[in-house]
N, C-alpha and C positions, 0 to 999 in steps of 0.2 A: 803248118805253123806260119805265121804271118808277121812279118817283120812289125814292130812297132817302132813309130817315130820318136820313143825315148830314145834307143839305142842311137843314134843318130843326135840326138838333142845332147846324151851325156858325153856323147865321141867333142859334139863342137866346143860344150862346155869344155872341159878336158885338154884340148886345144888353146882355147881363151886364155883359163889359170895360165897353162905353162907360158904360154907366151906372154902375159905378165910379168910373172914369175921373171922371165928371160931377163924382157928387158931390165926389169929392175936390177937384180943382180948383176949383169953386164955395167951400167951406169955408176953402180958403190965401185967396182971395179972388179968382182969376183968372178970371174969369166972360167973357172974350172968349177964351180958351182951353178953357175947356168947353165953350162954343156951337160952337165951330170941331171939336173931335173930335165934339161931336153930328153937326154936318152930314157929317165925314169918314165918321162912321158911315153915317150912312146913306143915302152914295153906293156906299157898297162894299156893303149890305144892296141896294139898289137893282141893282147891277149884276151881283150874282148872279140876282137875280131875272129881270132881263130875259132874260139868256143860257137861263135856263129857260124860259121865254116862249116863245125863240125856236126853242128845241130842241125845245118843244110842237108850234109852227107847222111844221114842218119836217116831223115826226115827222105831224102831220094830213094836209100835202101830199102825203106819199108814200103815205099809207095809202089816199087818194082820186084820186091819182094827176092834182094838182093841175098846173096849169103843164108 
C-alpha cells in the first residue's frame, strides 16, 4: 500500500478549518468553545492516523507472513 498525498492534504486542511475556527471563536470571546473544536480536531486528526497505523501493521504482517 502506498501512502497517498490526500491523506496528508485532508490532515492539513483539517488543521486550517480548526485553527480558524480557533481563532474566531477565541475573538467573539467563547474560548470554551474553541478548546472543544481544538480537541474535536484533533481526535478526528488522531483517528485517521491510527486507521493508518493499522493499515501499516496489517500490510507488515502479511508481507512477513506474521500470525
Amino acid at each position: 500500500m502506498i501512502m497517498n498525498i490526500d491523506v496528508i492534504f485532508k490532515i492539513a486542511g483539517i488543521g486550517i478549518v480548526i485553527t480558524v475556527l480557533n481563532q474566531v471563536l477565541i475573538k467573539a470571546g467563547r474560548d470554551e468553545q474553541a478548546t472543544f473544536i481544538t480537541l474535536v480536531g484533533v481526535v478526528v486528526v488522531l483517528t485517521m492516523v491510527v486507521n493508518l497505523v493499522t493499515n501499516l501493521f496489517d500490510t507488515v504482517k502479511t508481507m512477513f507472513q506474521l500470525y
